[in-house]
N, C-alpha and C positions, 0 to 999 in steps of 0.2 A: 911557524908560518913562513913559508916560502914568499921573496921578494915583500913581504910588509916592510914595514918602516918603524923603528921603535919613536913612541913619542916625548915629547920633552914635556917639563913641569917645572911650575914657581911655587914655592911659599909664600905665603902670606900669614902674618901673626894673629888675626882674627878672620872671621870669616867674612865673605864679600858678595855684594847682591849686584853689581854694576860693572862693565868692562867697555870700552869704548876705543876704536880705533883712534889714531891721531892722523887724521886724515890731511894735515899741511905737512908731515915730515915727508916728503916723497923719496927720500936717499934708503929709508929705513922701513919696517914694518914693523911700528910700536904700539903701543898699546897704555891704557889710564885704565886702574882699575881704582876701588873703593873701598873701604872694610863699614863692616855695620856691627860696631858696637855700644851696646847700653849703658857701659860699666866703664870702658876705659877709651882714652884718647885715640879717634879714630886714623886714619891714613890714607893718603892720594899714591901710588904706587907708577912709575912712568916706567915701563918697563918694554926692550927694546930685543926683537929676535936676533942674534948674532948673524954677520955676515956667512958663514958656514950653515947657519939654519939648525944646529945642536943647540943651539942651550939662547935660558931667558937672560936679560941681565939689565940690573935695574939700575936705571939712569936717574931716576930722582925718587924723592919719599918724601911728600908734607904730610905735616900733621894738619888734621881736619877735628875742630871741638866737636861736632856731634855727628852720628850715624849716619852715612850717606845712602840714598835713595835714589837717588841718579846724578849721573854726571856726561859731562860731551868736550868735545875738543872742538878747539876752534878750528874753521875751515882754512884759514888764511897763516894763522900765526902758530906754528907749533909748541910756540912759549906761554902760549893763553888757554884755560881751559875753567870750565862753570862746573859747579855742583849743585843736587836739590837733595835740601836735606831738612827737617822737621826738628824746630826748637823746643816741642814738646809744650808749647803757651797753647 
């Protein structure tokens, strides 16, 4: 393909239903995603496009005890962010 663009890609260790801009970081173009799993210790993933715009590179990893369903970024504080997630009660 003539003038396309090759695209870039992250891993993630489990699979993930949720991604959310981080809409207060305005220097950068990052990104919160979620993993949803059953079985093991899920994951908040903060992951930041590089200033060249090639590659993912992930700036923070919490661990999250159950399966996340959704999640958002604060508007204001790019150090805060919410998840909605089902304890299974």
């Amino acid at each position: 393909m003539q003038g396309g663009s090759s695209g870039i890609g992250y891993g993630l260790k489990y699979q993930a239903r949720c991604i959310s801009d981080v809409k207060a970081d305005t220097d950068h173009t990052s990104f919160i995603t979620g993993t949803l799993s059953l079985k093991e210790e899920n994951e908040v993933h903060l992951i930041r496009v590089s200033s060249g715009g090639t590659e993912l590179i992930c700036e923070g990893l919490f661990s999250h005890p159950n399966e996340i369903w959704d999640l958002a970024s604060c508007p204001f504080d790019q150090r805060i962010f919410s998840t909605v997630y089902s304890s299974g009660i």
